[in-house]
Phi, psi and omega in degrees: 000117157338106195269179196253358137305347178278291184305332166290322202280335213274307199226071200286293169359288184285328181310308167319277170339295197288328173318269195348279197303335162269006193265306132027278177285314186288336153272022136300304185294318164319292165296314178284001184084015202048065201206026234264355187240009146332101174309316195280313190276314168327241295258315167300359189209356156144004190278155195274120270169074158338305181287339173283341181301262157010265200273315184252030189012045165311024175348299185330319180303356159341309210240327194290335188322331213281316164276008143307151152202152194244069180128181183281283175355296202298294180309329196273342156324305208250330174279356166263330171330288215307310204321317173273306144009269190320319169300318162288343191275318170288341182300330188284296187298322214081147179323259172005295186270005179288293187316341166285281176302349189275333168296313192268354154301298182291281190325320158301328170272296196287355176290305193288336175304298190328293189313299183256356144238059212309286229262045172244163156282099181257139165217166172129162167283009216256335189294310209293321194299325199276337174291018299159263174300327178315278209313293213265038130274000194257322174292329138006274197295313195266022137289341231273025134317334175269107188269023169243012170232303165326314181281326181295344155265034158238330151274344124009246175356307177297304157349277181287325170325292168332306239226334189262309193300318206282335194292304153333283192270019165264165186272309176319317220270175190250092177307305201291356181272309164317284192332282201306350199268309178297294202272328160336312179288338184286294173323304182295345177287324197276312194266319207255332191062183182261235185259125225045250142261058178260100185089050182263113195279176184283168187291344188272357188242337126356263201283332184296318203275330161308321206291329221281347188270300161358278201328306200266346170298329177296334171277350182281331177261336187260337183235018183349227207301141165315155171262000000 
């Protein structure tokens, strides 16, 4: 096991992000009383809440959701993700751009929760990650001549299958924050390429995937919750 001065040198990105987000949950465990999976103090402290989005146009929540979590379980599920996960997606991207997608994945994922689930309480770390899994099915594919990124696309996939399937008969999970968290990642893969300019799709697949980020920022501010 990797100790995390290991892991900072390897993945400095993801080292952060998970420092972050646990140092975070543990002031969660403080303020609430151990209560962290409480709806009203999540709501009181950043989870993403449609009507407030809405009516008090609380954009932020967009983004604070992604370092929230609701319970031990929860945190600990997405921080060993991120922990095997992250180091491969930044080795693909480079640092920087890791650091992109994992933000514009979360943000993405929680839009499409707005839109098309206003009135659930979302918080996690789970939008950035499937954005995650997105971006390195986008690396895959324009790899995929290289049989060691074929196989990492093909457990990507298996991955993501699972995770989707099991996401279907669970109560909890925020489907439309997965989805939207996935094609973030997908996109951002698309407009941005990976590390340094390697596996850069043509500009018109680009410009497409940009139009298409325009789009949902416009719905996010101009038609806010679906009816």
């Amino acid at each position: 096991m990797k100790t995390l001065k290991t892991h900072y040198l390897i993945a400095p990105v993801t080292t952060i992000l998970l420092t972050v987000t646990i140092v975070v949950f543990v002031m969660e465990l403080v303020v609430s009383g151990g209560t962290t999976d409480n709806s009203y103090f999540l709501v009181q402290v950043g989870a993403k809440w449609g009507p407030y989005i809405k009516d008090d146009s609380q954009y932020w929540r967009l983004i604070t959701p992604i370092f929230l979590h609701a319970g031990f379980m929860h945190i600990v599920t997405n921080m060993l993700t991120l922990w095997f996960i992250g180091p491969i997606a930044e080795d693909a991207f480079g640092s920087r751009k890791f650091l992109g997608l994992y933000f514009f994945s979360g943000i993405s994922g929680n839009i499409f929760s707005y839109l098309f689930s206003p009135n659930t309480i979302s918080v996690g770390a789970s939008t950035a990650l499937f954005g995650l899994f997105g971006g390195l099915m986008i690396f895959a594919y324009q790899f995929r001549h290289d049989p060691n990124v074929r196989a990492l696309g093909s457990m990507m996939g298996l991955f993501i299958l699972l995770t989707l399937l099991s996401s279907f008969s669970a109560t909890n999970i925020d489907l439309w924050g997965h989805l939207g968290g996935f094609i973030g990642g997908v996109m951002f893969a698309m407009i941005f390429g990976f590390y340094s300019r390697n596996g850069k799709f043509s500009w018109h697949v680009r410009l497409v995937m940009v139009l298409l980020t325009v789009l949902l920022i416009g719905l996010t501010v101009f038609m806010g919750v679906r009816s």
